[in-house]
BARO-996561 format. One record per residue (C-alpha): residue in one letter; y negated, z, x. Coordinates in nm, 4 decimals, decimal comma. Example, Ala and Ser with C-alpha at 12.3 -4.5 7.8 and 13.67 -1.06 7.14 Angstrom:
BEGIN
['a'; [0,4500; 0,7800; 1,2300]] ['s'; [0,1060; 0,7140; 1,3670]] 
//
This chain:
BEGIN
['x'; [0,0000; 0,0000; 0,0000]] ['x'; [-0,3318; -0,1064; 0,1401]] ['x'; [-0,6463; 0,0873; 0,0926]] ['x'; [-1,0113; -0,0112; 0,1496]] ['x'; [-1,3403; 0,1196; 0,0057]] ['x'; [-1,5454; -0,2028; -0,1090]] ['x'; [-1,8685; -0,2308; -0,3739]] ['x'; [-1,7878; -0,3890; -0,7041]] ['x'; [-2,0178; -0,5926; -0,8954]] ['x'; [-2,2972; -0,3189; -0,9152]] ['x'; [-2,0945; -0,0207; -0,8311]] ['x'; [-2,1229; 0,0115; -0,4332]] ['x'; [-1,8727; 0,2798; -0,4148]] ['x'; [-1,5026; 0,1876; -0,5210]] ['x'; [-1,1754; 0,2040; -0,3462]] ['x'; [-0,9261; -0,1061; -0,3514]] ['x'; [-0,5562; -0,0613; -0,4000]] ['x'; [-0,3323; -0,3461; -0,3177]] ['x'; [0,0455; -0,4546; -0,2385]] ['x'; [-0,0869; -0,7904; -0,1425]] ['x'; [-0,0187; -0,9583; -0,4435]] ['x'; [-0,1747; -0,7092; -0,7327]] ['x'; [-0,4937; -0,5220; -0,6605]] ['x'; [-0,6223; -0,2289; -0,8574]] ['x'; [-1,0325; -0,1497; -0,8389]] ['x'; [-1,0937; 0,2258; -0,8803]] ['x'; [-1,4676; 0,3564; -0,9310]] ['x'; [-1,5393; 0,6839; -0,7337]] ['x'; [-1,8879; 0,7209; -0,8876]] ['x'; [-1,7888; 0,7362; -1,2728]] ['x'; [-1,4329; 0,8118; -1,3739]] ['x'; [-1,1648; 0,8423; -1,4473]] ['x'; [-1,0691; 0,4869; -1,4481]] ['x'; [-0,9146; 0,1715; -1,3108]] ['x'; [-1,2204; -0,1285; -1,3663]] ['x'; [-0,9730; -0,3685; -1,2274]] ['x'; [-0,6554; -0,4887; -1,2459]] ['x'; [-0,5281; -0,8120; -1,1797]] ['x'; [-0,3264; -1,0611; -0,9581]] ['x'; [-0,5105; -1,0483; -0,5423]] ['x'; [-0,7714; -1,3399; -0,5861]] ['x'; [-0,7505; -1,4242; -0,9247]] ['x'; [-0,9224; -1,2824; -1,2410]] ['x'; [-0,9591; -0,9581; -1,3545]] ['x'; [-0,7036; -0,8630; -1,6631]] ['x'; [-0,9397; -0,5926; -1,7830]] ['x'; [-1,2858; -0,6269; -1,9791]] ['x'; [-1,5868; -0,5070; -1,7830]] ['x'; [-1,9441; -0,4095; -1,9415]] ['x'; [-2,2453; -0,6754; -1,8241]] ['x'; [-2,4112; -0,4906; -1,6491]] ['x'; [-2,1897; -0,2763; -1,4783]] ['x'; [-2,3858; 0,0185; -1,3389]] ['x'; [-2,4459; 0,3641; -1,3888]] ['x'; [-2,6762; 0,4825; -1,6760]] ['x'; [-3,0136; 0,6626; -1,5570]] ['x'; [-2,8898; 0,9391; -1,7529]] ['x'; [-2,5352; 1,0618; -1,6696]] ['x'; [-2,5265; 1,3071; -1,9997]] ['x'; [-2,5150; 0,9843; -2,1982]] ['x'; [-2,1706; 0,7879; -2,3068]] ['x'; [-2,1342; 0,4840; -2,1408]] ['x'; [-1,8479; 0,2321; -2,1519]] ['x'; [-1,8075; 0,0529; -1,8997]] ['x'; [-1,4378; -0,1452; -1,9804]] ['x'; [-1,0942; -0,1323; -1,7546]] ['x'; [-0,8707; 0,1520; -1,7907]] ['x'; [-0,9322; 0,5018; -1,8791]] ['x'; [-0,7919; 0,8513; -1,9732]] ['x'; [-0,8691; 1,0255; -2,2796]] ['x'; [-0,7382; 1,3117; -2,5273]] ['x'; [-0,6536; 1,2299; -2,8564]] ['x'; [-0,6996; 1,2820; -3,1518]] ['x'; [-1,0263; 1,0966; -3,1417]] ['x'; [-1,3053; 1,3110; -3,2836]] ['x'; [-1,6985; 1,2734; -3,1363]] ['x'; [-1,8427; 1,4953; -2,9069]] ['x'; [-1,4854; 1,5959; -2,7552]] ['x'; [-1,3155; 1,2605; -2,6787]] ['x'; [-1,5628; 1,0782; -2,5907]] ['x'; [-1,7345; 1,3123; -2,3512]] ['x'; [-1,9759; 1,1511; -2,0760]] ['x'; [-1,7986; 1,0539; -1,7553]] ['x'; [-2,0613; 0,9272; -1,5464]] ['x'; [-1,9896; 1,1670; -1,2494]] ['x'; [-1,7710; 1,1432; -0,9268]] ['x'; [-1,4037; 1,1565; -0,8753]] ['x'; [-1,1628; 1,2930; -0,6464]] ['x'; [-0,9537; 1,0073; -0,4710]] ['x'; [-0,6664; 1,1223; -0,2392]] ['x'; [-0,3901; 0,9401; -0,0311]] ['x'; [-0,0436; 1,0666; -0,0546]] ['x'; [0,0946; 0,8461; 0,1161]] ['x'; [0,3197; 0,6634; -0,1182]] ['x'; [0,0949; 0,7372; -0,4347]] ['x'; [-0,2888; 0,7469; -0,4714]] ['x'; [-0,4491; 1,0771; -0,6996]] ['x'; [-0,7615; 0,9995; -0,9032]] ['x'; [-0,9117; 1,3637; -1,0039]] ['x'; [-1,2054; 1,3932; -1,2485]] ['x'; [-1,3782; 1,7113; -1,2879]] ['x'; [-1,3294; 1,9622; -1,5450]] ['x'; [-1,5866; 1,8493; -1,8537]] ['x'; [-1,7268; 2,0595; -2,1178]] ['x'; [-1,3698; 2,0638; -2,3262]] ['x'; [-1,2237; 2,2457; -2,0115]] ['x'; [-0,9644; 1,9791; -1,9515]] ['x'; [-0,9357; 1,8155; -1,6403]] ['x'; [-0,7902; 1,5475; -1,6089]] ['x'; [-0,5792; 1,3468; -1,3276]] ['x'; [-0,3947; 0,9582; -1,2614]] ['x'; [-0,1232; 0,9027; -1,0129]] ['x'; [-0,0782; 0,5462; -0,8905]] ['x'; [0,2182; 0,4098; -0,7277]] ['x'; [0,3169; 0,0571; -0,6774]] ['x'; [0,7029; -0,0525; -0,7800]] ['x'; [0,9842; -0,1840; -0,6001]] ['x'; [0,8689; -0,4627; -0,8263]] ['x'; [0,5641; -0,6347; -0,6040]] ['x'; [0,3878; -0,6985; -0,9541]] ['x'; [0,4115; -0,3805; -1,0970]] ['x'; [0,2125; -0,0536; -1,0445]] ['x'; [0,3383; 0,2647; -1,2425]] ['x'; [0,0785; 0,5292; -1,3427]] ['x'; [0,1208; 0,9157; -1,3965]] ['x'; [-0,1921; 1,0427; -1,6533]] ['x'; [-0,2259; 1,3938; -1,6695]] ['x'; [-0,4459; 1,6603; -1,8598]] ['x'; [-0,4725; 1,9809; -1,7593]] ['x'; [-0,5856; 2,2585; -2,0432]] ['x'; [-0,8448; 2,4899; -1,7893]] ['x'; [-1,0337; 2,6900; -2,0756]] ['x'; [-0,9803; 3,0312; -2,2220]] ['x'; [-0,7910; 2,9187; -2,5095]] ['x'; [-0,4956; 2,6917; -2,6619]] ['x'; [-0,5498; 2,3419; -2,7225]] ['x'; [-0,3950; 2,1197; -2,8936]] ['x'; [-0,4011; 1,7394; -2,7630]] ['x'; [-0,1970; 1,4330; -2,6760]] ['x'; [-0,2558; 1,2284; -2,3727]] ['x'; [-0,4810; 0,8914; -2,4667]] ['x'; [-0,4065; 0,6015; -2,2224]] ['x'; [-0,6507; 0,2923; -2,2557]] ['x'; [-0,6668; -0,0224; -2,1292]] ['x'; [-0,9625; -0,2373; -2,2262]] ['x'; [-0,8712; -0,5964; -2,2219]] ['x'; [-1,0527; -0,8670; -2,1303]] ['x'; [-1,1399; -1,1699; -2,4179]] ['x'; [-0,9218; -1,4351; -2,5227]] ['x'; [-0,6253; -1,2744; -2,5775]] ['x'; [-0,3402; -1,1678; -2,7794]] ['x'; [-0,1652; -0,7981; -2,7949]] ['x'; [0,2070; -0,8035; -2,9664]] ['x'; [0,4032; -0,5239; -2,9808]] ['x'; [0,7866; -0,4709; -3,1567]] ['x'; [0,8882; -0,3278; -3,4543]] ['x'; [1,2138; -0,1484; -3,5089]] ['x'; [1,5067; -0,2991; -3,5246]] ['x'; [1,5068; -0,5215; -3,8816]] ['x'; [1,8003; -0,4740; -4,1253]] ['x'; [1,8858; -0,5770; -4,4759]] ['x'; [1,8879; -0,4876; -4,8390]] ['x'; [2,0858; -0,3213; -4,9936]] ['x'; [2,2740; -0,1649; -4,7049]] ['x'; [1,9530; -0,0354; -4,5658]] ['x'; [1,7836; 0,1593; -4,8433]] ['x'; [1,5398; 0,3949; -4,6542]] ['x'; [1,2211; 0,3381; -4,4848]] ['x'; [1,2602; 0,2367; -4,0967]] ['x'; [0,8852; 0,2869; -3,9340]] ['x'; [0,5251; 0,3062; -4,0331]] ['x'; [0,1764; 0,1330; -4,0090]] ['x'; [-0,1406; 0,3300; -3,9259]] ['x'; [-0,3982; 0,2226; -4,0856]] ['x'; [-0,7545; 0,2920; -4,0310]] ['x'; [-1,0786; 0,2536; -4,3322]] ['x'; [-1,1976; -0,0286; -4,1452]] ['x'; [-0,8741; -0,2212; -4,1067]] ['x'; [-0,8642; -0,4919; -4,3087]] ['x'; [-0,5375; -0,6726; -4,2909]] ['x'; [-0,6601; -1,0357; -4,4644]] ['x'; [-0,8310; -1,0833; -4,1239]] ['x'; [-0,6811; -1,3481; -3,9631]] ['x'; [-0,6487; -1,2190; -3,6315]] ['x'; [-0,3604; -1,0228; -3,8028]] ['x'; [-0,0053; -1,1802; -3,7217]] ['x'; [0,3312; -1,0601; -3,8884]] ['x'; [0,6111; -1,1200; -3,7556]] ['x'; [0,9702; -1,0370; -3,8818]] ['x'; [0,9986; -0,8445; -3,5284]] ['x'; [0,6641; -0,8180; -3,4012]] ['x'; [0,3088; -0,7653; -3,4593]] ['x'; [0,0492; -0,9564; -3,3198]] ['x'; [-0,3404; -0,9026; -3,2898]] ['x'; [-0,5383; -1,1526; -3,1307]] ['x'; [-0,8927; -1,1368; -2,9971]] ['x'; [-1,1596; -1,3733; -3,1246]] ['x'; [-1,5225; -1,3443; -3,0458]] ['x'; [-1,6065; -1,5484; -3,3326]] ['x'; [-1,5137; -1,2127; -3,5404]] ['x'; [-1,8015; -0,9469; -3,5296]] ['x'; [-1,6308; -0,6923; -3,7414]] ['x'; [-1,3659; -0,4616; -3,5241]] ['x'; [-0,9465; -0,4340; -3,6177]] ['x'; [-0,7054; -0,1069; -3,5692]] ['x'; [-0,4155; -0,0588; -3,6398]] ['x'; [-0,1279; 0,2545; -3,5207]] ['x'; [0,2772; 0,2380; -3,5030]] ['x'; [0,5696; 0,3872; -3,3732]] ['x'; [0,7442; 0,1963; -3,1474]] ['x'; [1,1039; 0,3263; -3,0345]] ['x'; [1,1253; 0,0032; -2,7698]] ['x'; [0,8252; 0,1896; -2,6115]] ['x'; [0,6587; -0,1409; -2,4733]] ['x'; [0,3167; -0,3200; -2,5431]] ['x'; [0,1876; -0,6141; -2,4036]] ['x'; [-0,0863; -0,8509; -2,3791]] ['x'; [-0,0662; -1,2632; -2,3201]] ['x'; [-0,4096; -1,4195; -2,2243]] ['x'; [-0,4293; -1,7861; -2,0488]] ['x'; [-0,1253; -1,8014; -1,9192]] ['x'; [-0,1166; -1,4097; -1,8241]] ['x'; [0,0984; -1,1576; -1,9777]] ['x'; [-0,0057; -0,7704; -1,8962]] ['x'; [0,2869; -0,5525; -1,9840]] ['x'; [0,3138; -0,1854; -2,0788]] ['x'; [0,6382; -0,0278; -2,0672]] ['x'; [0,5559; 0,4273; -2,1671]] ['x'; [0,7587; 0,7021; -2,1871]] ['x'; [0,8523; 0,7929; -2,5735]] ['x'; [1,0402; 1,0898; -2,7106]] ['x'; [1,1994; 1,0486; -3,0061]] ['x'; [1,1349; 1,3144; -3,2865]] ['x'; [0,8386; 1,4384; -3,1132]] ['x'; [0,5185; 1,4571; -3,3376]] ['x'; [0,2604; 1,1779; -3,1990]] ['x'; [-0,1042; 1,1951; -3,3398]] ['x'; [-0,2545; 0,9447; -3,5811]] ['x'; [0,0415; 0,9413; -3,8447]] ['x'; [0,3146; 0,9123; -3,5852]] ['x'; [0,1247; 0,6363; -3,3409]] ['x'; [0,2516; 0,6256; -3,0127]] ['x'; [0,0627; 0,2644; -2,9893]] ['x'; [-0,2351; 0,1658; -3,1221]] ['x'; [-0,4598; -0,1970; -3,1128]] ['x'; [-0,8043; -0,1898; -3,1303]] ['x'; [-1,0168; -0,5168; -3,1068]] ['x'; [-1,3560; -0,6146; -3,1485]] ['x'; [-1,5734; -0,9045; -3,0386]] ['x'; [-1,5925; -0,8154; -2,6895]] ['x'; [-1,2686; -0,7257; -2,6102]] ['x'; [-0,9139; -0,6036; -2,7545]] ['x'; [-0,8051; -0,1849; -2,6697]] ['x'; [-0,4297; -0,1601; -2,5403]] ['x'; [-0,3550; 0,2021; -2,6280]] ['x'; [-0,0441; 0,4203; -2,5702]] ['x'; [-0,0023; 0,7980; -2,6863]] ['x'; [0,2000; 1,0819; -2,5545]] ['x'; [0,3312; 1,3560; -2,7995]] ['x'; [0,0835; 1,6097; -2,9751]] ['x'; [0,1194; 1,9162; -2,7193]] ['x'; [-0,1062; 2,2957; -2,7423]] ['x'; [-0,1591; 2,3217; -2,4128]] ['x'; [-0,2176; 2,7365; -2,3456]] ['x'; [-0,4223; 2,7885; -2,0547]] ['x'; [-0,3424; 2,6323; -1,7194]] ['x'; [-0,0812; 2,4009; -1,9280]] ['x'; [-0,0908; 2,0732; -1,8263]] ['x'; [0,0968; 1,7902; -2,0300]] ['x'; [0,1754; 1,4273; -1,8527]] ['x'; [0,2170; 1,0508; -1,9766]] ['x'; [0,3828; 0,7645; -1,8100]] ['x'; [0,3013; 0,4002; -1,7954]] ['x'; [0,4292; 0,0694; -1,5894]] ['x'; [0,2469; -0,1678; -1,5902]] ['x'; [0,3517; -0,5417; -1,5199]] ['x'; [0,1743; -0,8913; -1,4245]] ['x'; [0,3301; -1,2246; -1,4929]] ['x'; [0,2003; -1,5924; -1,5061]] ['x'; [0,2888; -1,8802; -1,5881]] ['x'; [0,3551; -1,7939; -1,9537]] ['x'; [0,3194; -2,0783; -2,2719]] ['x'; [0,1092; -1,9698; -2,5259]] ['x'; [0,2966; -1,6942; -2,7677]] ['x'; [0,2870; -1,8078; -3,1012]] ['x'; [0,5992; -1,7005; -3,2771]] ['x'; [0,9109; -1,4362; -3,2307]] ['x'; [1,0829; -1,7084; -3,0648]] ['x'; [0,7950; -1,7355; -2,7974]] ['x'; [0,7797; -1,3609; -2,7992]] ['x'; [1,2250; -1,3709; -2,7228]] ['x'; [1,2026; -1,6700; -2,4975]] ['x'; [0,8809; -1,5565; -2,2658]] ['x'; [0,7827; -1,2040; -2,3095]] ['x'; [1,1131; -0,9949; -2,2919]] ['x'; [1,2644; -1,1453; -1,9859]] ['x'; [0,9322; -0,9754; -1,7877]] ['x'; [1,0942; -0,6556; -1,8829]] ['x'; [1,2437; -0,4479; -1,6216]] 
//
């Protein structure tokens, strides 16, 4: 693993992570997050915010795109906390440790990066660590901001039949907003697609369980893969959601959910990702496409 500091667009203080053929940007100004991900060379996979600086005033929530860390459930004031301050970056060696300070909810929170055996695949420990006075009760919030263009699928259970399968087999999250006569809505008889169209102002969300614990997103030829840890009867937040899609004009949210957890003091809970790069992928327009392109990446 090669690391170098380098500047980034307008952030002058950022450390590069890189196998030599997948590179990972990491901001040490403003975190915690990734603002790039992508193949060494070639574009980045993540959405970034034009312009991509630091506000004037760091007590005021900024977005500014790639991958980030938060605590669901999502409620004002407590997820979506300022993070406009320096990190923590250290070298382990064989894994790199990204440590934001504690914030005004008391949790701290930390991401572990390794690279795979795989030379296109990075995997990606998120932690939160409860260091106030009293229980709290969370579940670890991975999100990865997606750049335009695009189109997230993810699986549903296993299909079946009537009538030898008489009881329900998963569930939809839905949010007020979601409006499922939107066209960037895709059922399949296996999957769920959500594509990502500038040409639609109004934003999309949409939760689900998913057993297969896998997400992914194809964009020009791309395909950015998820695979999470999932634990089956666990209670995940937002009516059972251990994934969720969010998309706007801007950009489409890639979102993945640990189990709800009341973390007592000095309790910590964890989340796992993998994520994979591939190219060379023909656009995804059916299950077929989904059988034929998307599963082989799988590891």
């Amino acid at each position: 693993m090669q690391i170098e500091r380098v500047s980034y667009r307008d952030l002058s203080n950022c450390y590069r992570l890189s196998n030599g053929v997948i590179e990972l940007i990491i901001p040490a100004d403003v975190g915690i997050r990734i603002i790039r991900f992508g193949f060494v060379g070639d574009r980045n996979e993540f959405f970034e915010t034009d312009p991509l600086s630091v506000p004037m005033d760091k007590n005021t929530f900024q977005l500014y795109g790639g991958h980030r860390l938060w605590h669901a459930p999502e409620q004002n004031g407590r997820t979506n906390v300022p993070d406009n301050e320096p990190i923590t970056i250290e070298d382990h060696g064989d894994f790199v440790r990204l440590i934001q300070p504690v914030d005004i909810t008391g949790i701290a929170k930390q991401i572990d990066i390794r690279f795979a055996a795989d030379s296109a695949s990075v995997e990606l420990s998120h932690r939160l660590e409860n260091r106030g006075l009293w229980d709290v009760r969370l579940a670890v919030w991975s999100l990865s901001v997606m750049r335009a263009g695009g189109k997230a699928i993810i699986p549903l259970p296993p299909r079946g039949s009537h009538p030898q399968d008489l009881l329900p087999a998963s569930t939809l999250a839905l949010w007020a907003y979601t409006d499922l006569s939107d066209p960037r809505w895709q059922f399949g008889r296996k999957y769920l697609y959500l594509s990502q169209d500038s040409n639609f102002a109004l934003p999309q969300k949409i939760g689900a369980c998913v057993p297969s614990a896998w997400a992914t997103y194809v964009n020009e030829g791309h395909l950015f893969v998820k695979q999470f840890d999932y634990t089956q009867g666990a209670q995940y937040p937002d009516l059972g959601s251990n994934v969720e899609l969010f998309t706007n004009s801007e950009m489409l949210e890639l979102e993945t959910l640990s189990p709800l957890v009341t973390l007592s003091p000095s309790g910590s809970a964890e989340h796992k990702e993998r994520w994979t790069l591939a190219q060379d992928i023909p656009a995804v327009e059916t299950d077929d496409d989904v059988d034929q392109y998307v599963l082989p990446v799988m590891k």
